[in-house]
C-alpha positions in Angstrom: -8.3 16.1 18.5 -6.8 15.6 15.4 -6.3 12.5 14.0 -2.7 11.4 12.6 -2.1 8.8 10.2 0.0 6.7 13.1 -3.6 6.6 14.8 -5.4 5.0 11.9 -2.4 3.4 9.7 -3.2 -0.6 9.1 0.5 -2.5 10.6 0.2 -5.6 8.3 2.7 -5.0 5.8 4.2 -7.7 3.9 7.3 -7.5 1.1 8.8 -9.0 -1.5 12.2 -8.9 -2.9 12.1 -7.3 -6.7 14.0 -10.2 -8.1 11.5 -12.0 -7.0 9.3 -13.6 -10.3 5.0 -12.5 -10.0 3.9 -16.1 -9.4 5.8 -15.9 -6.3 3.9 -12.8 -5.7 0.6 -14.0 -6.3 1.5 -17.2 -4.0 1.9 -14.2 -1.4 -1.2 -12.4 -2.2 -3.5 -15.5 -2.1 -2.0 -17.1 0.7 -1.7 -14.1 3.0 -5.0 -12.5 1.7 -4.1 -9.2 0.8 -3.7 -7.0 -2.4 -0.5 -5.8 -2.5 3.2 -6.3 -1.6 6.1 -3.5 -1.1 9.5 -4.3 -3.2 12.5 -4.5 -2.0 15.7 -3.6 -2.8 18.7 -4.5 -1.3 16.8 -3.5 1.5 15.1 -0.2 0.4 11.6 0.1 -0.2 11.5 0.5 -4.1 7.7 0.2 -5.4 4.5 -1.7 -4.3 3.4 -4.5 -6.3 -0.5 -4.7 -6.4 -3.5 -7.4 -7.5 -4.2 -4.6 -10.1 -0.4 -4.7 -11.1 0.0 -8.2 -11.6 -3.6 -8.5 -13.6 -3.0 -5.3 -16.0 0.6 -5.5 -16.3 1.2 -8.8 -16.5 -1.6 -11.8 -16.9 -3.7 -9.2 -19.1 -1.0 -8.8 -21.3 0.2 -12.4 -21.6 3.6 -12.7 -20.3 4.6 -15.4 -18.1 4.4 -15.2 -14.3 7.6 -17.7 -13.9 9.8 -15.1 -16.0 8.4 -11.3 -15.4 9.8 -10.1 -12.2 7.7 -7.8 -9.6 10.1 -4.9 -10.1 9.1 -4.7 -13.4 5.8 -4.2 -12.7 6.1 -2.6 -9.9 4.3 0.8 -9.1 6.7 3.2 -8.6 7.9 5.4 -6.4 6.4 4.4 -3.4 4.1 7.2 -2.0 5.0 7.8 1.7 4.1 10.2 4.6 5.4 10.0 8.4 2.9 9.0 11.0 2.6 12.4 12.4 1.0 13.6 9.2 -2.4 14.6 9.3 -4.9 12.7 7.4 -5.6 15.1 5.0 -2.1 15.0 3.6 -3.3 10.9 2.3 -6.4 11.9 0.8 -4.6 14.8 -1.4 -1.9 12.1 -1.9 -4.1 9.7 -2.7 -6.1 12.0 -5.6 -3.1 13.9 -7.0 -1.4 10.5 -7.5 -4.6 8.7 -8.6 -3.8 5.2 -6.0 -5.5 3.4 -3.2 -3.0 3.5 -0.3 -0.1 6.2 1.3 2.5 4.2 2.6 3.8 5.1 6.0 7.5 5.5 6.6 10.3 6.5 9.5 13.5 7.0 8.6 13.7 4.8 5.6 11.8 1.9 7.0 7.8 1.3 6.2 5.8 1.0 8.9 2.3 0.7 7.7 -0.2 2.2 5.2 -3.4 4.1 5.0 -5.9 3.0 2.2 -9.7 3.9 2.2 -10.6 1.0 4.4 -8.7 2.7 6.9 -10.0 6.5 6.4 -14.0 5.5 6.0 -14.1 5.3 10.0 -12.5 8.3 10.5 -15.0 9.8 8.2 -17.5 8.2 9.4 -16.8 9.6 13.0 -16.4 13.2 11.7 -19.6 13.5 9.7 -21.8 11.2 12.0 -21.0 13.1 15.4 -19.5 10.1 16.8 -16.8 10.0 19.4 -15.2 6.3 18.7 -13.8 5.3 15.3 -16.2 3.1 14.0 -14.6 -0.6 13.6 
């Protein structure tokens, strides 16, 4: 069988609007407990704001959460594959573009993403013989 990235894609997506300032985004990212944040705009997916965004681009470099917003900071474009892509088409995404998750989108609307967390079971299973992905 082989496996899709619909099969393996993590669901928990969370966004933020790209007017929105990067304190507002680091109020997400602590208090939901996750690294990065899609942009939106005007209802499109535009970029993907992560912790290592808002360190390097921002704090590092001493600007002002309150007045920098996340689309200026923002990775862009987002990277994206449909869930009926194989695997393999992340991890060559994921090299050639030099980031740590493939977004996962149908018809304009993001449903998920794949990061390393989420291939190291499939992986695991592969190279270790063993039939269940291991959680």
């Amino acid at each position: 069988m082989t496996v899709s990235v619909a099969d393996v894609m993590c669901k928990r997506v969370e966004f933020i609007d790209a007017d929105a300032n990067v304190l507002e985004a680091i109020e997400n990212v602590v208090l939901k407990k996750i690294s990065a944040l899609v942009v939106k705009k005007d209802g499109k997916a535009v970029g993907v704001v992560t912790l290592r965004d808002i360190v390097l681009r921002c704090l590092s470099e001493g600007l002002d959460p309150r007045k920098v917003k996340v689309s200026e900071i923002a990775s862009k474009p987002i990277i994206a594959v449909s869930g009926d892509a194989p695997i393999d088409e992340v991890v060559r995404l994921l090299k050639e573009h030099k980031i740590t998750r493939v977004f996962v989108q149908e018809n304009g609307t993001i449903l998920g993403y794949v990061s390393l967390v989420e291939l190291l079971p499939v992986y695991l299973r592969k190279y270790m013989g063993l039939q269940e992905a291991v959680v």
